[in-house]
Structure formats: C-alpha cells, structure tokens
C-alpha positions in Angstrom: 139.5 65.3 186.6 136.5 67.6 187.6 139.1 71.0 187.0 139.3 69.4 183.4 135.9 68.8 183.0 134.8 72.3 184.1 137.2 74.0 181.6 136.2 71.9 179.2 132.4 73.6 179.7 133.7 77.0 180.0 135.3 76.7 176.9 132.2 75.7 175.1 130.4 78.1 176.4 132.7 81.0 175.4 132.9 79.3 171.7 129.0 79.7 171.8 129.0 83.0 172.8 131.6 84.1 170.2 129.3 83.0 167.4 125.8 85.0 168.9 128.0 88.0 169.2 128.5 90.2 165.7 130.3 93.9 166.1 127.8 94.8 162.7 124.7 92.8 161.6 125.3 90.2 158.8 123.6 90.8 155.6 123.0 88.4 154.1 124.2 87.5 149.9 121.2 87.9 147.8 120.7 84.8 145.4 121.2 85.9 141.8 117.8 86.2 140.1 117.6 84.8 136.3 116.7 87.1 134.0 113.7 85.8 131.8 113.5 86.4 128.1 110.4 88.6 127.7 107.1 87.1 126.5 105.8 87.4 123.3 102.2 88.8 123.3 99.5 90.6 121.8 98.9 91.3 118.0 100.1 93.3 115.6 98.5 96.7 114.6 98.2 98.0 111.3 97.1 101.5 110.4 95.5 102.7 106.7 97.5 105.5 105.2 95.7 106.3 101.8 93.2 106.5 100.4 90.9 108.6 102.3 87.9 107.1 103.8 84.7 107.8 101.1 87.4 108.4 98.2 85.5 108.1 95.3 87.6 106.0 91.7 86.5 104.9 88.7 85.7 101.5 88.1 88.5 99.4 85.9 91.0 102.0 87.4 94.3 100.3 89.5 93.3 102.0 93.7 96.1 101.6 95.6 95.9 100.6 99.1 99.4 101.6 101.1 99.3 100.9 104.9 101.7 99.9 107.6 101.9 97.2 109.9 103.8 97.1 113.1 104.5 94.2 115.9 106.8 94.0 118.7 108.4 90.7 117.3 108.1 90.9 113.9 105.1 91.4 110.7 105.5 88.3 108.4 102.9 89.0 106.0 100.0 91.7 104.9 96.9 90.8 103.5 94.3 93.3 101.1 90.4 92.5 101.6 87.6 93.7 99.5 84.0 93.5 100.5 85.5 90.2 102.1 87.5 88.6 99.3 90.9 88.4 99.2 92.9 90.8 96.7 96.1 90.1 97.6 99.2 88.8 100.5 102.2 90.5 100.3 105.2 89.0 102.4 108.2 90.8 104.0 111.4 90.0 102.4 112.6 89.1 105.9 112.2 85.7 107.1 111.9 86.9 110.8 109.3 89.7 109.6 110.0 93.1 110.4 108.8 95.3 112.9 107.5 98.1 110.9 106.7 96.6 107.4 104.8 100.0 105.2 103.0 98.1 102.0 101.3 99.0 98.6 98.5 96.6 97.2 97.1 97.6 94.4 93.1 96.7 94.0 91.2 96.8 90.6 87.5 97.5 91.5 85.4 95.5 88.2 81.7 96.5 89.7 80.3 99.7 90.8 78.9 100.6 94.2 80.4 100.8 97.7 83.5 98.2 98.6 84.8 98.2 102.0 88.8 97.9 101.7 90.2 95.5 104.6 94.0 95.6 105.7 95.1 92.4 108.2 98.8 92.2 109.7 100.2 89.1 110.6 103.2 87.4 112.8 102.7 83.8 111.2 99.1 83.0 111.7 98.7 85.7 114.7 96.4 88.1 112.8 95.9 91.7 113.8 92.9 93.4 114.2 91.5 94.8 110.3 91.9 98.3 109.7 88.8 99.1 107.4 88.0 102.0 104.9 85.1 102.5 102.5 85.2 103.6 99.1 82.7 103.9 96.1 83.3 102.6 92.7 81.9 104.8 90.2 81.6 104.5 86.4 83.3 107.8 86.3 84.3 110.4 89.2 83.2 113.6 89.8 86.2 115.2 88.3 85.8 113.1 85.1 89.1 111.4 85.5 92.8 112.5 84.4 93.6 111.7 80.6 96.8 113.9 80.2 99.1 111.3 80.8 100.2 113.1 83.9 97.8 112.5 86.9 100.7 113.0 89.5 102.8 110.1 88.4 105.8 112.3 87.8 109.0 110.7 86.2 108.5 106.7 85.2 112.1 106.2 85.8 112.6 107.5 88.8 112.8 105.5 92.1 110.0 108.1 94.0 106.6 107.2 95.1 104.4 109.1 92.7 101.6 111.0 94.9 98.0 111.6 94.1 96.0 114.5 94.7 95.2 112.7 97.9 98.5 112.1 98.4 98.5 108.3 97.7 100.4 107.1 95.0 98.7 107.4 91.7 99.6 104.8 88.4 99.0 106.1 85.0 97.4 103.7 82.5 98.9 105.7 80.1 102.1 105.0 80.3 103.2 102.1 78.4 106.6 101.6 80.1 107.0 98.4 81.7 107.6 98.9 85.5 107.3 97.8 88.9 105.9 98.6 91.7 107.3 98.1 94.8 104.4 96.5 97.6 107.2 96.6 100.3 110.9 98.0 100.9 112.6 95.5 98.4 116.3 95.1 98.7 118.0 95.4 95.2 121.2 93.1 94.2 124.1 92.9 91.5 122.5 89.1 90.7 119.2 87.4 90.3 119.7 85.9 94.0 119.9 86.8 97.9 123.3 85.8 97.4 124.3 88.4 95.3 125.3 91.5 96.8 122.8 94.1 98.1 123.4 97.7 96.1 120.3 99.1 98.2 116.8 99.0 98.8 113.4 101.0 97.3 111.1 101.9 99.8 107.3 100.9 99.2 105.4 102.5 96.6 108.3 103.1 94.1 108.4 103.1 90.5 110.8 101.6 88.4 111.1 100.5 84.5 112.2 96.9 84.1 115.0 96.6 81.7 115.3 92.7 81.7 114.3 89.4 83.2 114.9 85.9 84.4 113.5 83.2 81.9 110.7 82.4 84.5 110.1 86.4 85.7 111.2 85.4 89.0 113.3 88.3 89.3 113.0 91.4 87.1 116.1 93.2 86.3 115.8 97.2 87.0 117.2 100.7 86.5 117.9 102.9 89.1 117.7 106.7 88.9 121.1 106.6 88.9 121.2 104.3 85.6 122.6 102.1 87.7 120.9 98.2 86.3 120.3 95.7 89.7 117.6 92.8 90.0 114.8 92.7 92.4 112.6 89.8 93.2 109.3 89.4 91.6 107.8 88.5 95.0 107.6 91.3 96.6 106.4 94.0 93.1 103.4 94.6 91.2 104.2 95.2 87.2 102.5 97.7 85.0 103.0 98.5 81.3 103.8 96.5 78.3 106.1 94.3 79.4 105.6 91.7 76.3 109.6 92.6 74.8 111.4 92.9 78.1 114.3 90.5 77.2 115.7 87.7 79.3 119.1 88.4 80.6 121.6 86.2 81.8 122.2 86.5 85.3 126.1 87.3 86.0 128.3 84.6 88.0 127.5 83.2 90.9 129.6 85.5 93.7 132.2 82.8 95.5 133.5 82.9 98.3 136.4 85.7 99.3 137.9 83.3 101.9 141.4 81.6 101.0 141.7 78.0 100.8 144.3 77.0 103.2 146.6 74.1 103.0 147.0 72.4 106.2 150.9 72.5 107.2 152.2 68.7 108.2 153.0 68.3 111.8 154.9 64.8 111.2 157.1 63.5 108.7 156.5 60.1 110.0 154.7 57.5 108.2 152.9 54.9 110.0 153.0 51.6 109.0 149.9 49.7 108.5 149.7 47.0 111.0 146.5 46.0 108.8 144.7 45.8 106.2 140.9 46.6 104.9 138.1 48.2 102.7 136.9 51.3 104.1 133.1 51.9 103.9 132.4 54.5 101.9 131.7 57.7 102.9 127.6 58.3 103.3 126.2 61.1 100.8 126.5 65.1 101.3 123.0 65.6 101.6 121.0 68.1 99.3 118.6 70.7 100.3 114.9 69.3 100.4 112.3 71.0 98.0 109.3 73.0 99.5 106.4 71.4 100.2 103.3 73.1 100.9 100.4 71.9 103.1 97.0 72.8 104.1 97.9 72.6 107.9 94.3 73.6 108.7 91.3 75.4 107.7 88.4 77.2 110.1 85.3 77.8 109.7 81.2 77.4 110.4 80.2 73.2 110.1 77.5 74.5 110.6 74.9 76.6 108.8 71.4 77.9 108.4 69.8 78.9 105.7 66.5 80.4 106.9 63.4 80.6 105.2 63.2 83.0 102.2 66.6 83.5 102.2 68.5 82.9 99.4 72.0 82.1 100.1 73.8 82.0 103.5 77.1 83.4 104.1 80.6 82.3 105.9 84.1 83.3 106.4 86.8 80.9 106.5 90.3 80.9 107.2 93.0 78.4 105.1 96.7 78.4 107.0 99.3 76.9 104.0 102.7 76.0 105.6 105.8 75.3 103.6 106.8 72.2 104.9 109.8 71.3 103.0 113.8 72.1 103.8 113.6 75.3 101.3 112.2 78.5 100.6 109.2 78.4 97.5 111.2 80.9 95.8 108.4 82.0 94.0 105.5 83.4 94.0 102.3 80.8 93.9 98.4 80.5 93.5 95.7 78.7 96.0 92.2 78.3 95.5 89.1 77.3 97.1 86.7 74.5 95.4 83.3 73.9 96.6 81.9 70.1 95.6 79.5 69.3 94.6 78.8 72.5 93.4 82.3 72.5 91.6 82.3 76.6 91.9 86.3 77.6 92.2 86.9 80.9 94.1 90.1 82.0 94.6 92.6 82.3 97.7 95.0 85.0 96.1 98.6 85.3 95.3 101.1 84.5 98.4 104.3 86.5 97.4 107.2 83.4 99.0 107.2 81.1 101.8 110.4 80.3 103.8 111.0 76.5 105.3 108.3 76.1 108.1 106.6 79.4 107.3 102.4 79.9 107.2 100.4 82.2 106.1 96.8 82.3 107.1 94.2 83.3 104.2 90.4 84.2 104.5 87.6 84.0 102.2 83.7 84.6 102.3 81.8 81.9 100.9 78.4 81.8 100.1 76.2 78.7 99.9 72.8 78.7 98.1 71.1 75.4 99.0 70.3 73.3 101.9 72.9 70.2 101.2 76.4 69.1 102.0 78.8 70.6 100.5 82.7 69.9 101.1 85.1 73.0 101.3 88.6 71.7 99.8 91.6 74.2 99.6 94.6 73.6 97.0 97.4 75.0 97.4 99.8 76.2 94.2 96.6 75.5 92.7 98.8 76.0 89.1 101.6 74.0 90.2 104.4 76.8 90.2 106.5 75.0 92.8 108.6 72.1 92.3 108.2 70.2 95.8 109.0 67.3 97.8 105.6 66.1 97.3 102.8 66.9 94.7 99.5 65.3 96.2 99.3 67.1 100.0 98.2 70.2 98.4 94.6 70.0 99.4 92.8 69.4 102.4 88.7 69.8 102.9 86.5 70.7 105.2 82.8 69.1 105.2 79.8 72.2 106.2 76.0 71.0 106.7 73.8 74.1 105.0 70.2 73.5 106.8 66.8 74.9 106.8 65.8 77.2 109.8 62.7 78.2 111.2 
C-alpha cells in the first residue's frame, strides 16, 4: 500500500514538471483588436477664387462670387454674405454633400461704397469658418464699363465658363438669350426628374440657353454644345435673359423599370381542401410617401441687448436652422423671411435651393433694432408657400430680444 502511494506521488510530480518545462517560450495569441470607424471632426474650409480682393464693379451690375468648399465628410450647402445679409444658399445636388463642392453666386450690388463679400461652407448646420473679400461698388469703374456686347462672355451657347479680365466669369447684360447659370456641377438628364437618366454634368459657372420648361420652372430644359436638348433642375442655376416665351414642354415618359416580370413556376399540382371557412381581413394600405414639412428647429441669437446712450440703433446676428421634417425631398426651391413685431419690418432669409427628408440648413442675418422695447424675432419658413407639406402652420417659430438703455 505505501509502494502505491509513493508512485502515485512520483507520478504527480513528473506530470507537474512536464507542464513548467517548454523546449521554446509560448507566445501567446494576441486578441483581435476592433477596428473603429473614424470620427467625424472639424469644419469644413472654403477658399474665395474670384473676384480679387479690392475689385472695383459698377453698381446694378450681376458680381459673381465663385468659391469652393471642401470637408472630409461631405459640404451640404454654401451660403453668399454681403456686408452681413444673406444673398444667397446654394445646395449640393448630393444628399450626402460632396467633398469638394466649387460654386457660383451671383450678387447684385444696389448702393455704392465698400461691401465685404462673405462665403460660409456647411455639413448640415456645422458651419465653416467665412472666407471674406472686400470690394467697392462704384456708380461707374475706372474703365467705364464694357458696352460691346462682348466683355469676355464668349459664345452664349456654349457649355464653358465665360472668364473675365480677372479671370472670374463675366455675364453680359446685353445679351438677351435666356440662360442659366450653373451655381454648382449640375447633373443633366433625358427627363424632368432624378429618375431619368443622367447624359452628363456642367461644371459650375457654365452657360447655357434654355430651350423649354416645366409648367412650374422647376426644371429648365437645355441645349448642349453638342445640340444635344436635356433638363436640369432649377435648384441648383441662376437664369439670365428674357426668358418671358420659353415654352413649356412636356416631359417624356416616365423611364420603367428594365427588369422582367417573372411568373412564379408551381411546385404542386395539389389542391388543398379547405377544412374551413372565413372572411379574410383585408389587406392594410400600401402606404404613400409623406410630404415635406419644414420647421424652424431653432434660432440663436443675443436676448439680450444694449442700446447705449446716443446711439441710434444696436446691431445683432442671428442664426435660423430650417429642417425638412417630412418623408420627402421639397423638390423645389423655397423663400424664408425674418419679421420683427411690433415693428412689423420683414427682412429676408434668402432663397434655399432643395431640402432632402431630415435635411437643415442654418441661415444668418444681421438685425438691427432702433428702440429700447421688446421686440419678438419670428422666422417663417417658405414664407410664399411654394411647398405643398404635411403641415402648413409649423413654419414659424420666434424668438423674444429685450433692447435696453446702457450707461
């Protein structure tokens, strides 16, 4: 019995020193390490190509403003500032945005003297830092002006950017042909619809003569260089010319699908018999596409203000954030505006080019306030009531600002 138990021991301790005893070291598996989607950050940038800084124009005469705007993720929108009011939004054609989006606004200076010309970038409501330039507004330039016709426009039916002596893109009032311009690169289709096929795209800045239109100028139908006719959303261009006889032209058939129908092939000859009998509910309705519906999500600004002694009016700039709401895109272009009660002085928030289903764009205005009261900042929305949406009466939303004396 002790011989037993004294193997017994042995063989334990051999079995222990088997497992501390390795002929190489054991490495051991490293765990697998997830790999993190990056994270968004920063702002989008956005860089002032023409005109020139100090560029002098004539006052009444189209300046146009092209730029480009670049983020990581995607630029959703570009706005056009002057002297702090808003001239214009233009949107890219891209739901997701795009990462390089080059634009054209066009700005038509009404006073002289000097206007500072502010370009924003946005991803949704993340705003870039402005790129600024300064020009002067003149009742006529040093080189008396251009009234040949010619002024570097080159060919009206061409789809080229037509450069300036500064090498922006010059229009000529002159020329009577009804045209667009193209604010961003703009995608052109066989059909009034981004469900027509896409023939091509114009880059920013061109010029092209519109040949025909939808009954509600939501899309313009164009000619190519290559006398080729497509259609091109209104959204996204800028029209010049006398565009009073362009005619309305029927769009051409809905494209269907290419896709054969198949007919399911019968596994089973057999037909069951019905062990009983009853009413089936009927089947609940295919449900429809909602409309848009565009909201005043929020709106930033001072509460608070002072309007010191002597001075006459006090200034503020505030931010308005519209969201499309609804289950569809606004398909259209659409108007907001600024009201300040009880004053009852309108100012207004610009043209926003199209918003897609849960899309925002953030718009800023200066306001200036005169007298030491309450006054209530209220924002509308498709302030002329373009948009058929879901609802009609959540277009406006207010903010109340407190204008007091200081010392």
């Amino acid at each position: 019995m002790r011989r037993l138990r004294s193997l017994f021991i042995v063989s334990i301790l051999l079995t222990s020193a088997a497992c501390t005893l390795s002929s190489s070291p054991i490495t051991p598996t490293p765990a697998s390490v997830a790999t993190l989607p990056p994270i968004t950050s920063g702002q989008p940038t956005v860089t002032i190509e023409s005109p020139e800084e100090g560029t002098e124009v004539e006052v009444g005469n189209s300046v146009l403003v092209s730029a480009t705007a670049t983020d990581s993720v995607g630029v959703t929108s570009v706005q056009l500032f002057a002297n702090d009011q808003l001239v214009k939004t233009v949107s890219s054609e891209a739901v997701e945005g795009d990462v390089s989006l080059p634009v054209v606004m066009d700005y038509n200076p009404r006073n002289t003297g000097e206007v500072i010309l502010e370009v924003i970038a946005y991803r949704d409501i993340v705003a870039s830092n402005p790129a600024s330039i300064t020009i002067t507004v003149a009742e006529e330039t040093s080189s008396g002006g251009n009234d040949d016709g010619n002024s570097g426009v080159g060919n009206p039916g061409g789809n080229g950017g037509n450069s300036g002596g500064d090498g922006g893109i010059v229009i000529n009032p002159n020329d009577p042909t009804c045209r667009i311009l193209t604010n961003v690169a703009l995608n052109y289709r066989i059909g009034p619809g981004t469900d027509y096929q896409r023939i091509g795209t114009f880059g920013a800045g061109q010029q092209v003569p519109i040949v025909g239109r939808l009954g509600d100028n939501s899309w313009w139908q164009v000619q190519t260089n290559s006398f080729q006719r497509a259609w091109v959303s209104s959204a996204f261009t800028t029209e010049y010319g006398n565009c009073f006889s362009v005619p309305i032209v029927a769009a051409p058939p809905t494209p269907t699908s290419s896709v054969p129908t198949q007919t399911p092939i019968p596994t089973s000859t057999f037909t069951p018999v019905p062990t009983a009998t009853h009413t089936a509910s009927p089947p609940p309705p295919t449900p429809t596409a909602s409309l848009p519906d565009l909201v005043i999500t929020n709106i930033d600004g001072p509460e608070e203000m002072l309007l010191d002694e002597g001075a006459t009016i006090v200034n503020g700039t505030f931010s308005f954030q519209i969201t499309n709401t609804g289950g569809s895109s606004t398909g259209r272009a659409f108007e907001s505006e600024v009201r300040l009660l009880p004053s009852d002085e309108i100012i207004d928030l610009g043209v926003v080019g199209e918003l897609s289903p849960g899309e925002s764009i953030l718009l800023r205005q200066a306001l200036s306030f005169d007298t030491r009261a309450q006054y209530t900042v209220q924002a509308q929305a498709d302030s002329t009531d373009v948009v058929n949406e879901a609802s009609e009466v959540n277009n406006i939303a207010s903010l109340v600002v407190n204008v007091t004396g200081g010392n």
